[in-house]
C-alpha angles and dihedrals in degrees: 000000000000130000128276110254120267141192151204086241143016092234091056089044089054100051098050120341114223138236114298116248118267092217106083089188091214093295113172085212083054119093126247113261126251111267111252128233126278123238128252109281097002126115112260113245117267096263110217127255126288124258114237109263116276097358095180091063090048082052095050093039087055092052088045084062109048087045086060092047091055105044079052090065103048098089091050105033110104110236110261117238102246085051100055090049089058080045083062096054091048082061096056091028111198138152100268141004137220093251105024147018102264096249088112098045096047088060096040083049086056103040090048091046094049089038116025132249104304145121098265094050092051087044096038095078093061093055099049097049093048088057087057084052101056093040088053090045094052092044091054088052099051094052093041081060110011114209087022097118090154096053099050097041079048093063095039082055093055091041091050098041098046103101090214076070099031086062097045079056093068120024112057123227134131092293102071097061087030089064095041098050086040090052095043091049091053089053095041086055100054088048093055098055093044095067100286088097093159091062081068082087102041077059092051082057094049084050097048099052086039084067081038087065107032133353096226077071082088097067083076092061097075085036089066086054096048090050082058105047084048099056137047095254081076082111075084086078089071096044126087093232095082091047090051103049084055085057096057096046090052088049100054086041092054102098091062087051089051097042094053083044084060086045102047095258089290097148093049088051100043083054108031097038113008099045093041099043126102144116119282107273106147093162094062095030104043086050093059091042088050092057087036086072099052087072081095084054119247106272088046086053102043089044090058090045088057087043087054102050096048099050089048089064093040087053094047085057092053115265116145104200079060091041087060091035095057099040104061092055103038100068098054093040097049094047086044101049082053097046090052082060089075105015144021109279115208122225097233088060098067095033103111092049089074087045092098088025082069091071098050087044092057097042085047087055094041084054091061116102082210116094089195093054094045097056098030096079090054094027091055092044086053096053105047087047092051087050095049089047084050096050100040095062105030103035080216100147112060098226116169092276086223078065101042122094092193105066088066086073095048136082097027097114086055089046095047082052096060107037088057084050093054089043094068095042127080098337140114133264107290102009112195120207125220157163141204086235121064085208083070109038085041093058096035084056087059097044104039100059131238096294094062111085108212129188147152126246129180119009123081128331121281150129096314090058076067089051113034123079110195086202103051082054096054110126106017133126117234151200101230107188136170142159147259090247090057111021121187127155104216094246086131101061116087094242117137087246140317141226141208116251106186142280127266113209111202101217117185121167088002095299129104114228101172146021130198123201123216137205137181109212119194127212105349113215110199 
């Protein structure tokens, strides 16, 4: 693939762009040459092997394919915790939030409104923006090398393959606006330096409701800027779009900023200085990194460092689709390798830095004369993801429940059953129901229906400190409840005592996989 034209100016660039470079510099976005002739009398090269016809339609039909399973599984799919704790927020809608910018909650707010409180509407979110995503991905592909349907299906099929991605498909948090709105700001931007300049402050836009969704939106920022003193549309630099553009992402930032003012800056620091602080510890904390990363499953993974290291040397020698490429991934890559160097850093953090990874990745695999290593990276993904899609809502395979992510989804209906019986049996007026985990009040909130007044008392600081008034709860009787994965009588709450009120075992396939541990507390005193 050649590079994309370039110019002295952005004004030039804009009128007519010229003729790309012949020199491909050993991009991984260029195209292979074509094989030279052999000589007279001498044996012709070993061609390699061929490609299998029409890649790109094996690729989409592929995606098609994984869109349809998922949508298959909404219905049946148990809310995650951290899911049914943003459903929360959509419930009390507000500018911020304790732990993340609203994004997620307005959306969650709009999909249980068209389609009721259940768990597709809470899911349904997640899959379509990962189908944006996946649209925006393979545009950019395509302009970063234009005719190179292979290539950019190719990347869409990773993306979409990579379990760290398949669960972000299904299950809706921050992340699934924050990688659309991160992906469309990086092609908005390359639009915009290659004579489309007004689209500088559609990107603006994207970047704005990126922060909207999810702060570690702002690591692309000084990728942008990378990707320009990279390439040769650094004149951009000297232009107002740019600056612009700044201004209409901080605008439509701006209520957060006003939201943590009236807080006392409490998200910025839970997230900037709470959730990143630690000692150094670099032999407990890079491990952990290290694994983080395999959520896009190894080959994936391998396949985009390759894809890294060889776009960083394309960019240095001045192509600007690599330029873009490694940019957007260098910066968070590079905040989040040292932060792993105190703390424990999540997958889903660093996510959207292997989105454009995933092209040269592609382009890296299509290259290979080896069937096998061509199909491996995606077939694996698929797989793992499919597993996964399988497991969570069948419980099929009797994995040690303390392993197993998917037990996590299964049992709530039964719990929300029993916490409303509870409620109307030897308790108080007004009885309120909590935990010492949000996961679980969040989820008992979901299951248990409206009438059921769920909180969290005791843990670490989040949304429900907003919300809760000790004082509006003196005097109340309560439902305390907890789970085997996390068990904790409830000796350290101000209530004038507390009994036990049974156990709930959740048995599926004969098997119990998870227990949960009930109490009835009279009168709390805070």
């Amino acid at each position: 693939m050649e590079h994309s034209p370039s110019t002295s100016t952005p004004a030039s660039r804009a009128r007519a762009p010229l003729p790309a470079r012949a020199d491909t510099g050993g991009s991984p976005l260029a195209a292979p040459s074509p094989a030279a002739p052999a000589r007279p009398g001498t044996e012709p090269a070993r061609a390699p092997a061929p490609a299998p016809a029409r890649p790109h339609l094996l690729a989409a039909a592929a995606v098609a394919l994984l869109f349809l399973a998922r949508f298959a599984i909404l219905p049946w799919l148990g809310l995650f915790n951290d899911e049914a704790y943003y459903w929360e927020w959509s419930r009390r809608l507000a500018a911020s939030y304790y732990d993340h910018p609203p994004l997620v909650a307005w959306i969650l707010a709009a999909t249980t409104r068209l389609v009721g409180r259940t768990q597709l509407a809470v899911h349904l979110p997640a899959l379509l923006f990962t189908a944006a995503t996946s649209l925006v991905l393979l545009r950019l592909s395509l302009d970063l090398l234009p005719g190179r349907r292979d290539v950019a299906w190719g990347a869409v099929l990773l993306c979409n393959a990579a379990p760290l991605f398949g669960l972000g498909a299904v299950f809706t948090t921050p992340d699934a606006p924050a990688t659309l709105f991160w992906i469309l700001t990086a092609w908005l931007v390359w639009r915009a330096v290659n004579g489309a300049p007004r689209l500088w402050y559609a990107a603006g836009l994207a970047a704005g409701l990126g922060l909207l969704s999810k702060y570690t939106n702002v690591l692309l920022l000084p990728g942008i800027l990378l990707f320009l003193l990279l390439s040769p549309h650094r004149a951009w630099l000297r232009r107002k779009e740019p600056y612009l553009a700044l201004a209409i992402a901080a605008l439509v930032f701006a209520p957060v900023v006003l939201w943590n003012a009236r807080h006392g800056w409490e998200s910025f620091v839970f997230q900037l200085v709470d959730r990143h602080g630690g000692a150094f510890r670099p032999w407990r904390t890079v491990p952990r990194f290290l694994v983080a990363q395999q959520s896009l499953s190894p080959l994936v993974w391998a396949a985009c460092l390759v894809g890294l290291a060889r776009s960083a040397r394309a960019a240095r020698a001045g192509s600007p689709a690599d330029a873009l490429v490694f940019g957007c991934a260098a910066a968070s890559l590079a905040v989040f390798s040292a932060a792993s160097l105190f703390t424990y850093v999540n997958p889903n953090w660093f996510g959207p830095a292997f989105l454009t990874l995933m092209i040269p990745a592609s382009a890296a695999l299509l290259r290979s004369r080896s069937r096998l290593v061509r199909l491996a990276p995606a077939g694996l993904g698929i797989a793992l993801s499919l597993l996964f899609y399988v497991q969570a809502v069948s419980l099929a395979l009797p994995l040690p429940p303390r392993l197993d992510f998917a037990t996590d989804l299964v049992g709530w209906d039964e719990v929300g059953a029993r916490l409303r019986a509870l409620e109307a049996s030897g308790l108080g007026e007004r009885p309120f129901v909590f935990s010492r985990r949000l996961q679980l009040s969040a989820l008992a909130a979901f299951y248990g229906g409206d009438d059921l007044e769920v909180t969290r008392l005791g843990g670490r600081r989040d949304q429900y400190d907003e919300w809760t008034s000790p004082e509006a709860l003196r005097g109340r009787d309560a439902i305390y409840f907890c789970d085997d994965l996390a068990f904790r009588a409830p000796d350290e709450y101000p209530f004038q005592r507390c009994e036990p009120a049974g156990e709930l075992p959740i048995v599926r396939h004969g098997r119990t996989v998870r227990r949960f541990f009930f109490w009835r507390c009279f009168a709390y005193q805070p």
